[in-house]
Backbone as numpy.savetxt, mean C-alpha at the origin, in Angstrom:
# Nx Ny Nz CAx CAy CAz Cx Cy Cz
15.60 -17.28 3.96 14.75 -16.08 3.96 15.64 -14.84 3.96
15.49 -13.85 3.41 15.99 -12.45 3.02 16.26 -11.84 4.45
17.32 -11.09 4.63 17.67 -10.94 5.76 16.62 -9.52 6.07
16.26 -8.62 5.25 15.53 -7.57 5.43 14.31 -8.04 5.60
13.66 -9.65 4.90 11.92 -9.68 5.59 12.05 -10.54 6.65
12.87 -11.38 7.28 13.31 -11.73 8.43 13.11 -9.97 9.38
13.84 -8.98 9.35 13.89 -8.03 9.94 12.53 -7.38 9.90
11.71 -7.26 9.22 10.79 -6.56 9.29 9.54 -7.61 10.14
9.51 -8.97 9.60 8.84 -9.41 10.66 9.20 -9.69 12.02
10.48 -9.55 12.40 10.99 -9.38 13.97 10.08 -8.04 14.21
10.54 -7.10 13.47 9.27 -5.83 14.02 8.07 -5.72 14.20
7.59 -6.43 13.24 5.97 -6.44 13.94 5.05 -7.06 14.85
5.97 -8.38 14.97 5.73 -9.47 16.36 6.32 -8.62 17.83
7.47 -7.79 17.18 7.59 -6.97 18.21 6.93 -5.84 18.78
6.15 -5.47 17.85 4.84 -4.26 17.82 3.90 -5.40 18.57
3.65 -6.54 18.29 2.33 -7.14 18.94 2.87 -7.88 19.99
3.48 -7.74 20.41 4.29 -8.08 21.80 4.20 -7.22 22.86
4.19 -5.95 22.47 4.27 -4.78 23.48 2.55 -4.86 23.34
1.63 -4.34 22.06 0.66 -3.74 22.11 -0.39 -4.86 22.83
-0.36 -6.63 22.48 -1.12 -7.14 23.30 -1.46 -7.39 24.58
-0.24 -6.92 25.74 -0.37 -6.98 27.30 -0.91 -5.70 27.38
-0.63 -4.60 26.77 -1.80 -3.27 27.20 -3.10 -3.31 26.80
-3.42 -4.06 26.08 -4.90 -3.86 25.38 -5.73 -4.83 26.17
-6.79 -4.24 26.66 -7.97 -4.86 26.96 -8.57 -5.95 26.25
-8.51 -7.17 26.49 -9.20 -8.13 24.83 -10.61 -8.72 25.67
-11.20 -7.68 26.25 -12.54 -8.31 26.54 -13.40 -7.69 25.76
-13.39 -8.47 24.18 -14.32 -8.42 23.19 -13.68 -6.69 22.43
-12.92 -6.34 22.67 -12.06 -4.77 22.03 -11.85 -5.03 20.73
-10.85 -6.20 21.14 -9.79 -6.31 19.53 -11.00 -6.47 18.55
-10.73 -5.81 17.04 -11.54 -5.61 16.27 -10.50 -6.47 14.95
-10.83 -7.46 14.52 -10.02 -8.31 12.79 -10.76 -7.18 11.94
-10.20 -7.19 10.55 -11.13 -6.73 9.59 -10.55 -7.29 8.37
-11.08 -6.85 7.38 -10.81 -7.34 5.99 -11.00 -6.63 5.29
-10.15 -5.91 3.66 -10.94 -4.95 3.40 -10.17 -5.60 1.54
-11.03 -4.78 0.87 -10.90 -5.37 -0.64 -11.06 -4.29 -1.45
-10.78 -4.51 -3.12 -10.75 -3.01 -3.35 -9.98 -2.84 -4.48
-9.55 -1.35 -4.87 -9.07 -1.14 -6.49 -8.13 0.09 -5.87
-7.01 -0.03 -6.74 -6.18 0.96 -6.55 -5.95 2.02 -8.02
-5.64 3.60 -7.68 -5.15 4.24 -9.35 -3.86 4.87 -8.68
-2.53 4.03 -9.62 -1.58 4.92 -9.00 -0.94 5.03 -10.13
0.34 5.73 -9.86 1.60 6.36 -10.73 2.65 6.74 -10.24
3.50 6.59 -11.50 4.81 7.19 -11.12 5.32 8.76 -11.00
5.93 9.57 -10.34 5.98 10.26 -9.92 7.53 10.64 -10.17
7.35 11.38 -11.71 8.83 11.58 -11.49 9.65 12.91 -11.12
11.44 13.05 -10.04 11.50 14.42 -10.27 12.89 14.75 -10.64
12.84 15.80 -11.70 14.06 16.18 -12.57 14.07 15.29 -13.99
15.32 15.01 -14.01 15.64 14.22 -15.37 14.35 12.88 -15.37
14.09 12.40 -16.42 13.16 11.30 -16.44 13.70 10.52 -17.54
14.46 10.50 -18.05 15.45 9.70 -19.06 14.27 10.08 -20.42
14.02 8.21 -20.69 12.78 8.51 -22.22 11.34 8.76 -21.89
11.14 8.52 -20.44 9.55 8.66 -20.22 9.53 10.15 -20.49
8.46 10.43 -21.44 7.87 11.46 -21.73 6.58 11.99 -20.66
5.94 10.83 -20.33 4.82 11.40 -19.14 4.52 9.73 -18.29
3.72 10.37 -17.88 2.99 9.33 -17.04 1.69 9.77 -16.37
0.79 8.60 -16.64 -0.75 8.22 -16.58 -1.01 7.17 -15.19
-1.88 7.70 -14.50 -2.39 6.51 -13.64 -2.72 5.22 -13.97
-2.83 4.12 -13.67 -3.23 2.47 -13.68 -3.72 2.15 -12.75
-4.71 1.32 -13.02 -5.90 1.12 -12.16 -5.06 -0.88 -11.77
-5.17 -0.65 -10.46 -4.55 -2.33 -9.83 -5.94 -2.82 -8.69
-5.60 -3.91 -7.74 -5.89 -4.56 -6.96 -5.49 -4.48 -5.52
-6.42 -4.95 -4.54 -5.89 -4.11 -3.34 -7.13 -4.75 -2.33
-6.23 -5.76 -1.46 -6.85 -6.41 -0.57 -5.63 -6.61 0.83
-6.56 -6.83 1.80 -5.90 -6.40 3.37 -6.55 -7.32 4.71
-5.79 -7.62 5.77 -6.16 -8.33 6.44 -5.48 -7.24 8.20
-6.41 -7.34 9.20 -6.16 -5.96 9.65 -6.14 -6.70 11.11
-5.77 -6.18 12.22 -6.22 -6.48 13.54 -6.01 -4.87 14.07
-7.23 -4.73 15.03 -6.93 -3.18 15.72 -7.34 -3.33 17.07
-6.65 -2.41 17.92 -6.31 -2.15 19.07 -6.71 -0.55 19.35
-8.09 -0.81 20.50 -8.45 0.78 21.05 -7.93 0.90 21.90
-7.07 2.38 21.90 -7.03 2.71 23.37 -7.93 3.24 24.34
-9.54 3.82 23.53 -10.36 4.46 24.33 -11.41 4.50 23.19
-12.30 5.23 23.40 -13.47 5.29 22.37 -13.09 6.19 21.36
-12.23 7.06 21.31 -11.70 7.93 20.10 -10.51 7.74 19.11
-9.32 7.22 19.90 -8.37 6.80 19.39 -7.57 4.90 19.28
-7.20 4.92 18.77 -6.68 3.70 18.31 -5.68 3.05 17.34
-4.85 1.56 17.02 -4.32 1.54 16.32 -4.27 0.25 15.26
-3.75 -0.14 14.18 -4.38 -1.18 13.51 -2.90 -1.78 12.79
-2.80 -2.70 12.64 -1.65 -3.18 11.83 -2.32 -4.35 11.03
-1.96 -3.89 10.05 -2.36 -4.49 8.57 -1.18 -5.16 8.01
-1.58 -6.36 6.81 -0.71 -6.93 5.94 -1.93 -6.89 4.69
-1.04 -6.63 3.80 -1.81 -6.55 2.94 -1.04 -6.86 1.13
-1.98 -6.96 0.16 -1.60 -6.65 -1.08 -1.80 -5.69 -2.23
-0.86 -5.52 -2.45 -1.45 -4.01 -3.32 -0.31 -3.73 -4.55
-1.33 -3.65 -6.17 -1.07 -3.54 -7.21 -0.73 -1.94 -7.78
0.36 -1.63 -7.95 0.74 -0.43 -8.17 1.64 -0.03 -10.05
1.90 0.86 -10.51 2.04 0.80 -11.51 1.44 2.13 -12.20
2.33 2.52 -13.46 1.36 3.51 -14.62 1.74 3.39 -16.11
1.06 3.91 -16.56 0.81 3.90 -17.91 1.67 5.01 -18.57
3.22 4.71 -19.16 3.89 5.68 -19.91 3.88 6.05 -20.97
4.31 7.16 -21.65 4.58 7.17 -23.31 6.38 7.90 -23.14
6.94 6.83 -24.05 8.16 6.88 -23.69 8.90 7.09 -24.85
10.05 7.93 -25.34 10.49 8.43 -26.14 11.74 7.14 -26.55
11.65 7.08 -27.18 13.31 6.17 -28.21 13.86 6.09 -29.60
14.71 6.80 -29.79 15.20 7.17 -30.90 14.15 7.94 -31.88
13.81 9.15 -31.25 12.69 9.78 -31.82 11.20 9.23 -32.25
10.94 8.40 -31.34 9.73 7.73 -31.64 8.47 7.40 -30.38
7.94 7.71 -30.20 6.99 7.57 -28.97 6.45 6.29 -29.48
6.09 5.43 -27.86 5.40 4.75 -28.00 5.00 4.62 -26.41
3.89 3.70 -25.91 3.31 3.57 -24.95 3.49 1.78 -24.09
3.31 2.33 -23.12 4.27 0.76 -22.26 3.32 1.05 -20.65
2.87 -0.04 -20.29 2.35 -0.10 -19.07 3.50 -0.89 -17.97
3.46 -0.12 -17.07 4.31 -0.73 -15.85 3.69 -1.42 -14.92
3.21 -2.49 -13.80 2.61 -2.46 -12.77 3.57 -3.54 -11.86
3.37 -3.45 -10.75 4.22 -4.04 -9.90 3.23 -5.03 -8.59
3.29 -5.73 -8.23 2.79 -6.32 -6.84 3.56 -6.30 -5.55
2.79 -6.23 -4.86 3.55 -5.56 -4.04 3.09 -6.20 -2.04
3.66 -6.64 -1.02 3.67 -7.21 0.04 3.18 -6.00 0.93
1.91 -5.38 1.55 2.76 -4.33 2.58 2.40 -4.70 3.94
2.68 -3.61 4.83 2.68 -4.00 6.20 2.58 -2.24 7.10
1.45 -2.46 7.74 1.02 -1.37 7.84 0.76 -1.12 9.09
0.91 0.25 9.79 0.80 0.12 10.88 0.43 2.00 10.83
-0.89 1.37 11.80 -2.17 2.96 10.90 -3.00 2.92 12.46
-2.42 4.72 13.14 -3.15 5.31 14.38 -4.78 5.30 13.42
-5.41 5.65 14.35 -7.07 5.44 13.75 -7.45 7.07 14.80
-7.91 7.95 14.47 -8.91 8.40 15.46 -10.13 8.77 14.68
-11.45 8.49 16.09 -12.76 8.24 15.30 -13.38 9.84 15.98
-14.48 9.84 14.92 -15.26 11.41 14.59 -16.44 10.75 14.67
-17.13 9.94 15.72 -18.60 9.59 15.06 -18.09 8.19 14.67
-18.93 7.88 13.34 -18.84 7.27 12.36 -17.86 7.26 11.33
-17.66 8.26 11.00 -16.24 8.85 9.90 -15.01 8.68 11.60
-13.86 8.65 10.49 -12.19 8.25 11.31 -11.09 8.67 9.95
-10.10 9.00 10.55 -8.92 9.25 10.00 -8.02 8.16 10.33
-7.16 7.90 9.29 -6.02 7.17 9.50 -4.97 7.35 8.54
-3.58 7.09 9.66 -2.42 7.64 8.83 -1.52 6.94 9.26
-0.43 6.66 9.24 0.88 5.89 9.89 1.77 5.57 8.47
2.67 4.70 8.95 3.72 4.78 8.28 4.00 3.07 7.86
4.78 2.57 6.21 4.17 1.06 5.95 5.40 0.69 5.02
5.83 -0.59 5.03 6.87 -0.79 4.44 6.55 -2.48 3.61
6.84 -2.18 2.49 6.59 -3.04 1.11 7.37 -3.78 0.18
7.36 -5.01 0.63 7.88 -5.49 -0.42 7.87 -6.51 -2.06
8.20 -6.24 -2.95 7.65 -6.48 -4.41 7.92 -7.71 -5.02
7.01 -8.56 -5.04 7.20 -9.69 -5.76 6.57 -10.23 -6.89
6.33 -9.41 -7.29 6.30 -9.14 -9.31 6.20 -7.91 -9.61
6.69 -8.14 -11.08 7.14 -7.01 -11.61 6.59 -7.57 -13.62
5.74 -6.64 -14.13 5.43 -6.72 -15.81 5.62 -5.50 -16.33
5.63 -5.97 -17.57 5.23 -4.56 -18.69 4.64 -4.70 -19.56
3.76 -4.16 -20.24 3.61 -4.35 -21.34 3.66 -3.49 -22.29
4.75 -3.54 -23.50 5.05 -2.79 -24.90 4.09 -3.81 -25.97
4.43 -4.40 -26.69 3.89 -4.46 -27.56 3.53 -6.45 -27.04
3.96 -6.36 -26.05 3.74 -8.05 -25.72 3.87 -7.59 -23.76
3.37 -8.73 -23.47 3.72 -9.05 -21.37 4.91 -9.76 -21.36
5.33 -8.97 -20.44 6.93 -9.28 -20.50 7.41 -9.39 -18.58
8.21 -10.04 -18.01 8.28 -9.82 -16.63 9.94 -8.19 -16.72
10.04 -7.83 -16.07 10.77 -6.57 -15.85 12.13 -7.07 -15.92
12.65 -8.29 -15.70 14.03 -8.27 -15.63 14.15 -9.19 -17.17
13.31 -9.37 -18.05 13.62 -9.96 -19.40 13.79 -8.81 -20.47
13.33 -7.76 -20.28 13.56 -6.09 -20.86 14.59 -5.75 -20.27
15.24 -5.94 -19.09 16.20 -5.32 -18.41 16.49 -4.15 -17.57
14.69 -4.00 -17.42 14.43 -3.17 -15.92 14.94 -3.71 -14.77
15.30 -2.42 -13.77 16.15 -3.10 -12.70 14.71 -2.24 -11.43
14.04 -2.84 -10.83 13.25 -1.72 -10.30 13.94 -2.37 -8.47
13.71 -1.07 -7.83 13.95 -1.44 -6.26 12.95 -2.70 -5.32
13.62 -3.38 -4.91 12.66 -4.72 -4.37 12.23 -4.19 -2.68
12.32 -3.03 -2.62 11.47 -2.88 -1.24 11.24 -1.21 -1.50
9.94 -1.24 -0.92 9.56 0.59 -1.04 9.00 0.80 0.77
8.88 2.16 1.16 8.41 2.76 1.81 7.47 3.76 1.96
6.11 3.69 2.22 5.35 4.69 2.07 5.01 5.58 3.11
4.42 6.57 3.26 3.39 7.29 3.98 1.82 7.07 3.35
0.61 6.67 4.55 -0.29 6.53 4.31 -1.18 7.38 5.00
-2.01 8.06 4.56 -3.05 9.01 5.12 -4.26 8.20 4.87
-5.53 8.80 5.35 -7.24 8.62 4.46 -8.08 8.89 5.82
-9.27 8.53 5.16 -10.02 8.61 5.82 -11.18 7.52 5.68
-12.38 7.41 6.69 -13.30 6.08 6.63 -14.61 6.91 6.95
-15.19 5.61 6.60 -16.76 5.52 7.41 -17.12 4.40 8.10
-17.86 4.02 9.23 -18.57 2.79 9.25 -19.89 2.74 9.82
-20.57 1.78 9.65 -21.57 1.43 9.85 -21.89 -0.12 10.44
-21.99 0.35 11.78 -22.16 -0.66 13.26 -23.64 -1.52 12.82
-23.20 -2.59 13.01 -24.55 -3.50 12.97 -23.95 -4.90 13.92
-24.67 -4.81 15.21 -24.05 -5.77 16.02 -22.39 -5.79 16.88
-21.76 -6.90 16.39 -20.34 -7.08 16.25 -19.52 -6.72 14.79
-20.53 -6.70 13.70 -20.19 -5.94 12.69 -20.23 -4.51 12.44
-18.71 -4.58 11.77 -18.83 -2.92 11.20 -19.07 -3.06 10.15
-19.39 -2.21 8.45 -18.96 -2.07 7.66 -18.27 -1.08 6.98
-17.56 -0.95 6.43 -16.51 0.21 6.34 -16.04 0.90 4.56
-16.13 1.65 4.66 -15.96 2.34 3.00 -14.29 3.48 3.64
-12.72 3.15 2.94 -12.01 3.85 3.27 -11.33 4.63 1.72
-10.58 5.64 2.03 -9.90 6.30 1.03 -8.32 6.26 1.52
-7.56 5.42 1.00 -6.11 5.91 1.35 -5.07 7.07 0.32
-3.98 7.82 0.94 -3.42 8.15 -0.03 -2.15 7.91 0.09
-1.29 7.18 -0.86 -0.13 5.94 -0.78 1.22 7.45 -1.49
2.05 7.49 -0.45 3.43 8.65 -0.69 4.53 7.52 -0.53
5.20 7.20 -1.75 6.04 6.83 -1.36 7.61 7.39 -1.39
8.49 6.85 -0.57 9.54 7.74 -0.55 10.57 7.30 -0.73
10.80 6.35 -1.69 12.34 6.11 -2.23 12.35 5.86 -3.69
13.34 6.38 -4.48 13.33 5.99 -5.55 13.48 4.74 -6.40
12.39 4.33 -6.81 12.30 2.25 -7.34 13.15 2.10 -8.60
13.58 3.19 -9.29 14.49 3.14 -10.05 16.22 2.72 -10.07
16.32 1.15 -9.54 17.69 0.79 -9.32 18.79 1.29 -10.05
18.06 1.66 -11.32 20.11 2.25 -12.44 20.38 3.79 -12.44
19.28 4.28 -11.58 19.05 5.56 -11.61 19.14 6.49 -12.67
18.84 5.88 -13.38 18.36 6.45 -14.82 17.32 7.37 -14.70
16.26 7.51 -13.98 15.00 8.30 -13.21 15.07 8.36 -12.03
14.58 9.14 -11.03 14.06 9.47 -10.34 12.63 9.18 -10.00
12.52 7.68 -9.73 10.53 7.54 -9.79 10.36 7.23 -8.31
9.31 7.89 -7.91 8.25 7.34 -6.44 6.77 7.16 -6.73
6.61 6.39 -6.11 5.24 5.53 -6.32 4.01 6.98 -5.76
2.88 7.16 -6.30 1.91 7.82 -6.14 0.58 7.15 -6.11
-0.23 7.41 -5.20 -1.85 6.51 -5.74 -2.55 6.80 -4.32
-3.51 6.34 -4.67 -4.92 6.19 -4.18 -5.44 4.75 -4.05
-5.76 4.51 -2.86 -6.73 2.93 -2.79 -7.89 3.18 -2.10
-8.81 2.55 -3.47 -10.41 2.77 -2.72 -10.50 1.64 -2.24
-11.39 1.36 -0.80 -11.58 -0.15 -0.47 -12.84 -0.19 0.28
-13.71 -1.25 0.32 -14.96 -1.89 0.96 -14.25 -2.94 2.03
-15.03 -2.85 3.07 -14.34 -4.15 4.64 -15.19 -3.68 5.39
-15.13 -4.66 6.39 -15.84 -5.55 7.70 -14.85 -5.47 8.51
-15.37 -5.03 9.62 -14.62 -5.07 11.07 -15.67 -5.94 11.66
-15.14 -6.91 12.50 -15.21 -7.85 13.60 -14.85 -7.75 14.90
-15.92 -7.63 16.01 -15.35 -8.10 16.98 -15.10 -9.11 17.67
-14.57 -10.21 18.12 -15.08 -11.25 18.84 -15.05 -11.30 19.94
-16.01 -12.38 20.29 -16.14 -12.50 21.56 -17.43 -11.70 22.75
């Protein structure tokens, strides 16, 4: 196993190590599940080599959640999840434009304060990702390292949004908006300057048990 996802899951067993002896689990802890469509892009700054622009791409985007209240307003949630990222270029070569879709898959791991307004809640925290596919498509589907793209195999984001839910029982149901910043450049030959940009719409169920 990779010595960096070895490291990252030491961290989050270590996050639920500390957070489960403080938390109350008489019927609190809340699972959820949430499913969904993502539109993101690349984000480039300065030189951009042949990409001439870049267009959003619409991906996939599903999540598996456990959360922890500290009180009736605030709270926190750590997620694993999957999420399809990618855009749609028109790219210059030897005086010739043509158009090429990028998209990537992607591992994340999320760890998102919650505070609630009512029914509506904000959430934001900070999430770290790692990529285990990579396509394109020019004039055929191609995987990224048979073209001889070199893209970065781990990203880091900032995540903001906001929710709704709707209590029925031990069920919630939930409608959220995230907005996905990421902050390193996935461009390994550094030929560009790219960071990941997007939006994930998603539908989920919160659970309580017990």
């Amino acid at each position: 196993m990779p010595r960096r996802s070895r490291c990252s899951r030491g961290v989050l067993l270590g996050l639920l190590g500390v957070l489960l002896p403080a938390t109350p689990l008489n019927g609190q802890i809340t699972l959820g599940v949430r499913g969904g469509t993502t539109l993101s892009t690349l984000h480039f700054n300065g030189e951009t080599g042949s990409v001439e622009s870049a267009a959003p791409k619409y991906g996939a985007h599903g999540a598996v959640s456990i959360a922890y209240p500290f009180n009736g307003r605030l709270g926190l949630a750590l997620e694993v999840g999957y999420t399809q990222r990618g855009a749609e270029l028109t790219i210059l070569d030897y005086d010739a434009y043509y158009d090429a879709i990028w998209w990537y898959d992607y591992f994340d791991f999320s760890l998102l304060g919650r505070s609630s307004l009512g029914p509506a809640y904000l959430l934001a925290g900070p999430a770290a990702s790692r990529r285990v596919a990579c396509y394109t498509v020019i004039s055929y589907r191609s995987t990224c390292e048979s073209v001889g793209a070199v893209f970065r195999e781990y990203d880091y984001f900032l995540i903001g949004g906001a929710g709704i839910g709707l209590t029925n029982g031990p069920v919630t149901w939930v409608a959220e908006g995230l907005y996905n910043l990421g902050l390193l450049d996935v461009d390994n030959e550094g030929v560009t300057n790219a960071k990941h940009r997007g939006w994930v719409m998603r539908l989920g169920v919160d659970w309580r048990p017990g």
